[in-house]
N, C-alpha and C positions, 0 to 999 in steps of 0.2 A: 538702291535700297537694300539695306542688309536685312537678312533670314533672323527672326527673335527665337531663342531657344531658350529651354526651360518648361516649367510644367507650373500650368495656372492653377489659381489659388484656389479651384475646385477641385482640381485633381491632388491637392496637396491637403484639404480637408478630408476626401475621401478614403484616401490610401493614413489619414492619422487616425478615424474613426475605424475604419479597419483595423489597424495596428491595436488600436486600444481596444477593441472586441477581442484580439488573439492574444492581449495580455491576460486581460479578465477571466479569460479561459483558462490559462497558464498556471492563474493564481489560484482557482478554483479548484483544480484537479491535477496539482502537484501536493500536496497535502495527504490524500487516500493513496497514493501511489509511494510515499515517501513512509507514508507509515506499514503499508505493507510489505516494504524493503525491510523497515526494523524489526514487524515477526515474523518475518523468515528468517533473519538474524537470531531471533531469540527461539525460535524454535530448533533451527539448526543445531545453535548453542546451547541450549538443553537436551538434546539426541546425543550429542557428544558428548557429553559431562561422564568422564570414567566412574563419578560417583553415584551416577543414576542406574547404571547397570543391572543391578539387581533389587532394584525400589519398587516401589507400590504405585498402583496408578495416582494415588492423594499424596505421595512424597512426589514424581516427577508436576504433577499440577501445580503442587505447591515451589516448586523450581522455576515452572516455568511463570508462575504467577510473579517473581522476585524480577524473574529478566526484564517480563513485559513492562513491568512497574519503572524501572531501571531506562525502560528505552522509548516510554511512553506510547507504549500500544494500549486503544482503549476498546478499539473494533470487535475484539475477540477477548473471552475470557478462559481462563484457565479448563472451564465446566466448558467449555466450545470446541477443545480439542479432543480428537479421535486419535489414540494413545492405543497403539499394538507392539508386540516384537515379532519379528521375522526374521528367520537363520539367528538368532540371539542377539539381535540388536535391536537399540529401541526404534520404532519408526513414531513420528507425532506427526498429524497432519491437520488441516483446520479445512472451511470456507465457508464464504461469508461476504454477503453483499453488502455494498454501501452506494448510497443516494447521496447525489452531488446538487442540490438546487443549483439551477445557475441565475435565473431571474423569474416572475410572475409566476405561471404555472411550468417551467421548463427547467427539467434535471436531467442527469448523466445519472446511470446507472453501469455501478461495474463488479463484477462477481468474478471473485479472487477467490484461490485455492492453492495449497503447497502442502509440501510434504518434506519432512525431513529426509527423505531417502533420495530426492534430487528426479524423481521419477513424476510430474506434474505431469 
């Protein structure tokens, strides 16, 4: 009598409901995590701008107002960012929560902060 091998049709439902629970996830909360790649890009990218140097806190707002527009940041607004210089350079820094429903009553909650100075 030969040994059957393989994995029954139970175990192959369960490990696909699983799988598709850790997609759902995936798709859920790749989204707030991708968009806070992009302002930090764009804040970055307004610290650095030689042209902001010696601007006004409503000329760099309005810079960075242009990027985020640019890179579709919606989480934070211009009026959100904490805007100093240190040693003469600009520092911008934001934070700012965002709620992830994932289904019924059950969300993710994740509280982002950055700084242009690289010092989070």
């Amino acid at each position: 009598m030969k040994l059957q091998r393989g994995i029954s049709l139970n175990t192959l439902m369960l490990g696909g409901a699983a799988l598709a629970l850790l997609a759902l996830l995936a798709m859920k909360v790749a989204p707030p995590w991708m968009e806070y790649g992009n302002l930090v890009k764009a804040v970055k990218g307004t610290a650095s701008d030689a042209g902001l140097k010696t601007a006004t806190v409503t000329q760099v707002r309005a810079a960075f107002g242009r990027r985020a527009d640019m890179d579709d940041v919606k989480s934070v607004t211009p009026q959100d960012l904490d805007i100093t210089k240190e040693g003469g350079e600009l520092v911008i820094s934001f934070k700012y929560e965002k709620k992830v429903p994932l289904f019924a009553n059950v969300s993710l909650v994740f509280d982002f902060e950055g700084s242009s100075s690289g010092k989070e």
